[in-house]
C-alpha positions in Angstrom: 25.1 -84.2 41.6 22.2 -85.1 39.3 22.9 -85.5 35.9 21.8 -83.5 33.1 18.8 -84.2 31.0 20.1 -85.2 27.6 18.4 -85.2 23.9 18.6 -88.7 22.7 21.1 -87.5 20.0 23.8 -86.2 23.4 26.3 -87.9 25.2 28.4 -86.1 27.8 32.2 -86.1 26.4 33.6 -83.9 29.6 32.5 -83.1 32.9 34.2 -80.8 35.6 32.6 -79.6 39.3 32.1 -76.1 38.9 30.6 -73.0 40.6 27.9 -71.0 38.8 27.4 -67.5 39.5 23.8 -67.4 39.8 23.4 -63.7 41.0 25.3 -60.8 42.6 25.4 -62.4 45.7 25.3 -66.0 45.2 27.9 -68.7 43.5 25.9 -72.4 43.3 28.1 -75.6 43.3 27.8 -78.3 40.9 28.8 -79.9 37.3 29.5 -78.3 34.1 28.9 -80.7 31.2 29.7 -80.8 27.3 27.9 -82.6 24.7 28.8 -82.7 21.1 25.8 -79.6 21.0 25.5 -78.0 24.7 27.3 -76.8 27.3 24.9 -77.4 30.6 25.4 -76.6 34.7 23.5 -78.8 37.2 23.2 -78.3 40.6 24.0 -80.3 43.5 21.3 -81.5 45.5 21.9 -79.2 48.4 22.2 -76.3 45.8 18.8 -78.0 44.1 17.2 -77.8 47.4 17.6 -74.1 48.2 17.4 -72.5 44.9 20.0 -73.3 42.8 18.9 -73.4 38.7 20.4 -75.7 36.0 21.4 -73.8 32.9 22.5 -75.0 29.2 23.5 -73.3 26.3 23.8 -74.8 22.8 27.5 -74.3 21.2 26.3 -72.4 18.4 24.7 -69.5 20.8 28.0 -69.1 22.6 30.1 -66.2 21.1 32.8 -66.1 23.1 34.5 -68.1 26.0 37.7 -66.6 27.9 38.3 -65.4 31.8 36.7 -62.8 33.9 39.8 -61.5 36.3 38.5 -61.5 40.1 36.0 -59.0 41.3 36.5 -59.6 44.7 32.8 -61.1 45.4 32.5 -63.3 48.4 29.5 -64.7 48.4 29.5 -65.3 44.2 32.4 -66.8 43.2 34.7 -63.5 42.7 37.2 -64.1 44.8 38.8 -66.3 41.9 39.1 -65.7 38.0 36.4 -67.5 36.1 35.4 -68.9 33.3 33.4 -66.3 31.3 30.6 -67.3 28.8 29.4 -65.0 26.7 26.4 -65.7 24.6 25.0 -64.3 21.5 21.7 -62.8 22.8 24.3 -60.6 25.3 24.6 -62.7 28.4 27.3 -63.6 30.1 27.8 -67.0 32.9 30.4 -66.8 35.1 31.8 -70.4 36.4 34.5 -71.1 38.8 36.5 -74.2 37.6 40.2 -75.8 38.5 42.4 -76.0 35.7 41.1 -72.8 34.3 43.7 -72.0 31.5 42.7 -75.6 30.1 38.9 -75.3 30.4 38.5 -72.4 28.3 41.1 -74.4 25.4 38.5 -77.4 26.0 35.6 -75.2 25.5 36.7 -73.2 22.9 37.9 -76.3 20.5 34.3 -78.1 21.2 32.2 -74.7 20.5 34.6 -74.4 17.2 34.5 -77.9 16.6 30.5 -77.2 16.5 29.9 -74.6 14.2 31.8 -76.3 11.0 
């Protein structure tokens, strides 16, 4: 995976492989990262290669993090429950990550931790 780009002012503080659902159809593989101000996806190369996007969000735009229960999507990620984003400007990101139950506490704490 290639890493992030950070602000001079970022250093990543946790990493975990993750699945992004990009679209209805399509999951890409790759690494979720957390700064001290954004959460970010990168692709892996392969992913890179045939359309996969990186995404980032600063803390303070997320409004919510919790679980999206399994939709039964094949080809997007669905077939598991996810890690649900949802932002203030109305979108949602859907991830798939291991340890699920702890990632959203992770997330949750550092997004707090960022708006006081």
């Amino acid at each position: 995976m290639k890493s992030p780009q950070l602000a001079a002012s970022e250093t990543v503080t946790w990493k975990r492989s993750a699945n992004r659902t990009q679209s209805a159809n399509r999951a890409v593989g790759g690494g979720l990262y957390l700064t001290g101000e954004r959460l970010l996806f990168e692709p892996n190369h392969i992913d890179a290669l045939i359309g996969g996007r990186s995404w980032y969000s600063a803390l303070s735009d997320i409004a919510e993090i919790g679980t999206q229960a399994p939709t039964g999507g094949k080809f997007n990620g669905g077939m598991r429950a996810r890690l649900r984003i949802e932002l203030r400007d109305g979108t949602t990101e859907l991830f798939v990550v291991n340890g699920l139950d702890r990632v959203v506490e992770l997330l949750r704490s550092a997004a707090a931790d960022s708006s006081r």
